[in-house]
C-alpha positions, 0 to 999 in steps of 0.5 A, spaced: 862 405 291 858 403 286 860 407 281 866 408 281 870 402 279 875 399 283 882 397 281 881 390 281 875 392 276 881 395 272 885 390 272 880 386 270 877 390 264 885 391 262 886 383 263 880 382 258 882 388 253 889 385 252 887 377 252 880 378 249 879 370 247 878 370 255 871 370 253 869 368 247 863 371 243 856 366 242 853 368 235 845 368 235 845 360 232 849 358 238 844 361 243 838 359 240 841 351 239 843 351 247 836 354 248 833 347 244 830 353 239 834 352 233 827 350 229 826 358 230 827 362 222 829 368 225 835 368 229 838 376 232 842 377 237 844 384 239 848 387 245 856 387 246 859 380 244 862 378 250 855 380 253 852 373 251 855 366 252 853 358 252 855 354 258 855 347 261 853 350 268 853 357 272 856 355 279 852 349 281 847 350 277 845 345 271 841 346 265 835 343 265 835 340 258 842 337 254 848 339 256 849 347 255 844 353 256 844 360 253 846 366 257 845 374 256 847 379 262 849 386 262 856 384 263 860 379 261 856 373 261 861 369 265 859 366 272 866 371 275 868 377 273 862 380 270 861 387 271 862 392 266 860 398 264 859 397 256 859 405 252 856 409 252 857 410 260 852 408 265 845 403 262 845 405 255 849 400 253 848 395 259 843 391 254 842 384 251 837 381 247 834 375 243 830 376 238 827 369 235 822 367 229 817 361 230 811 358 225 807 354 231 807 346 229 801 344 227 797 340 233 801 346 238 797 349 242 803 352 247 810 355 247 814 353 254 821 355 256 825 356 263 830 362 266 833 363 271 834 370 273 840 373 277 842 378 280 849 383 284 844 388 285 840 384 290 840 384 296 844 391 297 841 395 292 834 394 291 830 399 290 835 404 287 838 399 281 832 396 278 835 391 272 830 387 269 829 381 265 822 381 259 820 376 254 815 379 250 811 375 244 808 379 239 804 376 233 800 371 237 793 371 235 792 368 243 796 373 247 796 381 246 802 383 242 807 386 247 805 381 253 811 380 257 810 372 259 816 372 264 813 372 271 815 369 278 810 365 282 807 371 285 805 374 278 811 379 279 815 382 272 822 380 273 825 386 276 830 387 282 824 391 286 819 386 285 822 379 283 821 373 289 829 371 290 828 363 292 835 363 292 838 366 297 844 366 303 846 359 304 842 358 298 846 362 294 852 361 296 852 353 294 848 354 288 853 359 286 859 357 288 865 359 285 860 365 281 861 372 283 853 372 285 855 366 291 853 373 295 846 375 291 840 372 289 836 368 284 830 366 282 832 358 281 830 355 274 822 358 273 818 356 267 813 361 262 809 360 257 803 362 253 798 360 249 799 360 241 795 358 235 798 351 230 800 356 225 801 363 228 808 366 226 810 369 234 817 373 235 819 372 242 824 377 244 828 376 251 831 382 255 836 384 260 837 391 262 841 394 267 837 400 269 839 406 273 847 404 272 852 400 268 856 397 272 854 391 278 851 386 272 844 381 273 845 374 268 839 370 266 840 362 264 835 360 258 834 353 257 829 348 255 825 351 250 819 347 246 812 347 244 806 342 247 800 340 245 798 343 253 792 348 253 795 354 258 789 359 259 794 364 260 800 367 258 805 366 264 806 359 268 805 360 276 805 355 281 803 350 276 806 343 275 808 339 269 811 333 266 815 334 260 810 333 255 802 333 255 802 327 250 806 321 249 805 315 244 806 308 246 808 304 242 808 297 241 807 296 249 813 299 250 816 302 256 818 309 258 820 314 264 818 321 265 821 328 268 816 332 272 817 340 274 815 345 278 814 351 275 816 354 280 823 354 285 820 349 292 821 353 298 821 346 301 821 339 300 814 338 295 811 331 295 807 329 289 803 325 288 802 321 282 795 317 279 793 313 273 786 314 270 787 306 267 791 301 271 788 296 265 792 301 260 798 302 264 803 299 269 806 306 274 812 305 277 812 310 282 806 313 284 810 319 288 816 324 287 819 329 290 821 335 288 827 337 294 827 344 297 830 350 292 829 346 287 823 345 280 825 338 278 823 332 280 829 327 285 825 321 281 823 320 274 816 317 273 816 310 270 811 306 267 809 300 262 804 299 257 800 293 258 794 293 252 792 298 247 789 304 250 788 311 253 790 313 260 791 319 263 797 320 269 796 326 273 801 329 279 798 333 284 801 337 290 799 341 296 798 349 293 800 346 286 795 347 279 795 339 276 800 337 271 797 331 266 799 327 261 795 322 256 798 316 254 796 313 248 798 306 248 799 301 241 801 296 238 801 290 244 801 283 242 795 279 241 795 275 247 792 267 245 786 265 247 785 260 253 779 256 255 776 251 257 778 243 253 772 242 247 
């Protein structure tokens, strides 16, 4: 039964009890820096210590920048042997927060990040244990304070009841390979985000909760943090598709490759198109990419050259999909000789 813990859950609270560098702590500072948001001045993190964690990788799944991300569960934030039902018994103690300072940089106009939520509740207890995953900004002048911006991609809070689990089955069971979640369910890597002001001071507070009991625990993965010159019209990112920046400078008529993603897990494989709104300007590589099924990162990177000063603007489309573009600003190309006809 769900509330009773069993004797391999004993020996394993006991294990942990009696070895407690099994699981070794992560302070605010080092959460905040595997999340790529070390530019925050306020960095807090409450919740039991072993109940947070910086990885290189949960089962098969891998961070989507750097080399690690930060995790918060409302258990042990390990890929196995992570119920627990931290005091007082039941939900009361079952949470884990992150609470983060920022002053938008001038010339930003958005924050984006990307989760990954998780859960043991799924599929035999939805419906009775409803364990849940917000972040809340406050103090934006773009957003009402209190907005949670973490949604799936039918709009749907991050909540066991009402979350879309992308990564399910067989799906599951290779994503989390190895875990104590290769039987349940994700969301597959998502991406938020929300409008903000260059200027603002925002607090975003990033929850995990177990509601209804202590013991069968949901992980979150936080990675990939950053602010952008993109225009969202809203708070919350749904079926949208982005490179990973909104302008590029060029210089010297260099060359460069770019990372496309999809805000959302692709249920089969997406086929994104890419166009250049100046073939003068710019020189595209590749003028399609894939995002493979279960995934929400292109298989390819874009590559493109630069072949005289100038503005250009790529932009990747796909069936069902908002565009994602990005203005490319090239300088600095030399000054070819002049040529003509023999006075």
């Amino acid at each position: 039964m769900k509330k009773i813990l069993t004797v391999l859950s004993l020996i394993s609270l006991i294990f942990f009890v009696t070895y407690p560098g099994r699981i070794k702590a992560a302070t605010a500072e080092a959460l905040t820096s595997a999340f790529e948001a070390s530019s925050a001045t306020l960095k807090l993190y409450t919740g039991d210590d072993t109940a947070s964690s910086v990885m290189s990788s949960f089962g098969n799944v891998s961070p989507r920048q750097g080399g690690s991300f930060a995790v918060l569960s409302t258990g042990n934030a390990t890929t196995t042997d992570t119920e627990a039902d931290f005091p007082p018994p039941g939900e009361a103690g079952d949470t884990a927060t992150l609470t983060l300072g920022f002053t938008v940089p001038s010339g930003m106009n958005s924050l984006l990040f990307d989760f990954y939520f998780l859960s043991q509740e799924y599929p035999e207890w939805v419906g009775q244990y409803n364990d849940t995953f917000a972040a809340t900004i406050t103090g934006s002048s773009k957003v009402a304070d209190g907005t949670n911006v973490a949604i799936d991609p039918e709009g749907h809070v991050i909540e066991v009841n009402s979350v879309t689990f992308a990564i399910i089955g067989a799906q599951a069971a290779n994503f989390f390979q190895g875990t104590d979640f290769q039987n349940n369910g994700g969301t597959g890597w998502l991406i938020a985000g929300a409008p903000v002001g260059a200027g603002d001071n925002i607090t975003l507070t990033f929850t995990i909760q177990d509601v209804g009991d202590g013991v069968v625990s949901s992980t979150v993965l936080l990675d990939n943090f950053r602010f952008d010159q993109g225009q969202l019209a809203g708070p919350g990112v749904q079926s949208k598709l982005f490179f990973n920046q909104s302008v590029l400078n060029l210089n010297d008529c260099g060359q460069t490759s770019l990372n496309l993603y999809s805000s959302t897990v692709a249920t089969q494989d997406l086929t994104v198109n890419i166009t250049n709104s100046n073939s003068n300007v710019l020189s595209l590589v590749n003028s399609q990419v894939t995002i493979p099924q279960y995934s929400s990162q292109a298989t390819d990177k874009i590559s493109i050259n630069g072949l005289t000063d100038g503005t250009a603007t790529l932009t990747a489309t796909a069936a069902g999909f908002d565009s994602g573009t990005i203005d490319v600003i090239v300088s600095g190309c030399p000054i070819l000789p002049q040529t003509g006809p023999d006075i």
